[in-house]
N, C-alpha and C positions, 0 to 999 in steps of 0.2 A: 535578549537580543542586545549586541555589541549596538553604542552608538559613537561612531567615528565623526570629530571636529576636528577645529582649527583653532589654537587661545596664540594670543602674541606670546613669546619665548621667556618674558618676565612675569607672567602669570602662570607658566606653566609649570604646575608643584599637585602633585597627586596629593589627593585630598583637599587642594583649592574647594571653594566653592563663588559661583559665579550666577550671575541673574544675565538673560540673555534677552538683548533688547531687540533685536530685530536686522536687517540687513543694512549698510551702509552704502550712503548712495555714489559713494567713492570708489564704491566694489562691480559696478556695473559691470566693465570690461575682462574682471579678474577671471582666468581658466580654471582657476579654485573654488570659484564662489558658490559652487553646488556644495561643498563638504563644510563653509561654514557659516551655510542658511539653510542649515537641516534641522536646527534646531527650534520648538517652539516658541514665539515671542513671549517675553512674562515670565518664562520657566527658569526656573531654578537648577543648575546642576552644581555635581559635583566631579572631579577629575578621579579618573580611577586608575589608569594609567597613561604614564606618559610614555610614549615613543620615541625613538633616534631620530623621525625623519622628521627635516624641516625646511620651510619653505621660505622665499624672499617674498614680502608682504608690502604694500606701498603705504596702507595705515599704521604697522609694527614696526617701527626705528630697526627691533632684533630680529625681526621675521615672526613666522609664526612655524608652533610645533604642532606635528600630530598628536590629539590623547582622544584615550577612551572616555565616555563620561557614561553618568548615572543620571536622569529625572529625580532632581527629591521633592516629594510633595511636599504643597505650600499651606503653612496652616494660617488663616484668615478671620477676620469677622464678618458675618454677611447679618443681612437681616433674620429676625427668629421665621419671620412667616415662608422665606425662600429657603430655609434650612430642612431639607430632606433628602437620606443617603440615597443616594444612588443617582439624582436626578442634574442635572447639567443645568447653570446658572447663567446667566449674564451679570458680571461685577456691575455694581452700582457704585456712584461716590459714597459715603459717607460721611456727610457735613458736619466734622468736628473739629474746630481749632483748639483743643485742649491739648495743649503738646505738652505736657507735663504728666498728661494719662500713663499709668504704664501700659496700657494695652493700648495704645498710638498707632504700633505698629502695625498692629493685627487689620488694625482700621486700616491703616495705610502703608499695605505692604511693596517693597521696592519692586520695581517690573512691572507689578499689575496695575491697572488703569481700568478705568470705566469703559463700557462695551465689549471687554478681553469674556469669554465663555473656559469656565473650569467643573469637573464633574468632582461633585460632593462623594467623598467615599466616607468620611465617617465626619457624623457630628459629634463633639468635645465638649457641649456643655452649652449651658445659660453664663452671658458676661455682664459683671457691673458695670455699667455703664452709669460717670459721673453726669452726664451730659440728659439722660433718663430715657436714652433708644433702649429700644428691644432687639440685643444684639446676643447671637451664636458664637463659638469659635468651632471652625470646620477644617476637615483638610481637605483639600483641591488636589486633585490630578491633572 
C-alpha cells in the first residue's frame, strides 16, 4: 500500500529518512492536515518518491512537497522478559545514563517514548549490557 505525506521542500530527497513526531498544534486550521497526520507517531519512514506537486505551508518557510513513503521497522532494546515475536509491547524507559554505551541507542531510540505500543516481529538477540539489565534487541513494527 502506497503511503501519501507531506515533508517541507528542504527535506524532500527520495531516500531521506525521517522519524515522525506527531501533529503540530499550528496545524489545527490547515486543509492539508489530514495528509500529514497520517502518519504513526514514533515511526520511522523513509522517502520513496518524491512528487511535483507542492503546497504553501505556514510551518515550512519553502512549502511542503508531496512524497510517497515507506514504514522502516525500528530496531530497539526492550526488556528480555517482554521480548516475544509476535506480541505488542508497551515502551518502557530504560534507566541508563551511560552515554558512552554503543548500544545507547537501542535504549534510546529517537521518536519512541515511554507509553508508545510497537509489535515485536523478530527478536535479534541477547545485549551486553554495561550497566547489568537483562536486555534484547527487537524489531518493532
Amino acid at each position: 500500500m502506497v503511503i501519501i505525506t507531506l515533508i517541507g521542500e528542504r527535506q524532500a530527497r527520495e531516500g531521506a529518512k525521517f522519524v515522525y513526531r506527531g501533529p503540530q498544534t499550528e496545524c489545527r486550521e490547515c486543509k492539508l492536515k489530514a495528509v500529514c497526520f497520517n502518519l504513526d507517531a514514533g515511526g520511522q519512514y523513509r522517502i520513496k518518491v518524491k512528487r511535483d506537486v507542492r503546497h504553501e505551508c505556514k510551518i515550512h518557510e519553502d512549502g511542503v512537497r508531496v512524497v510517497e513513503v515507506e514504514r522502516i521497522p525500528r530496531t530497539v532494546a526492550v526488556n528480555k522478559k517482554a521480548a516475544q515475536e509476535g506480541s505488542t509491547i508497551t515502551l518502557e524507559e530504560i534507566r541508563c545514563r551511560n552515554l558512552g554505551c554503543t548500544k545507547y541507542r537501542l535504549c534510546h531510540p529517537f521518536g519512541l517514548e515511554k507509553g508508545m505500543k510497537g509489535k515485536i516481529t523478530k527478536v535479534s538477540g541477547d545485549l551486553e549490557c554495561p550497566e547489568g539489565m537483562k536486555l534484547v534487541e527487537v524489531v518493532l513494527e
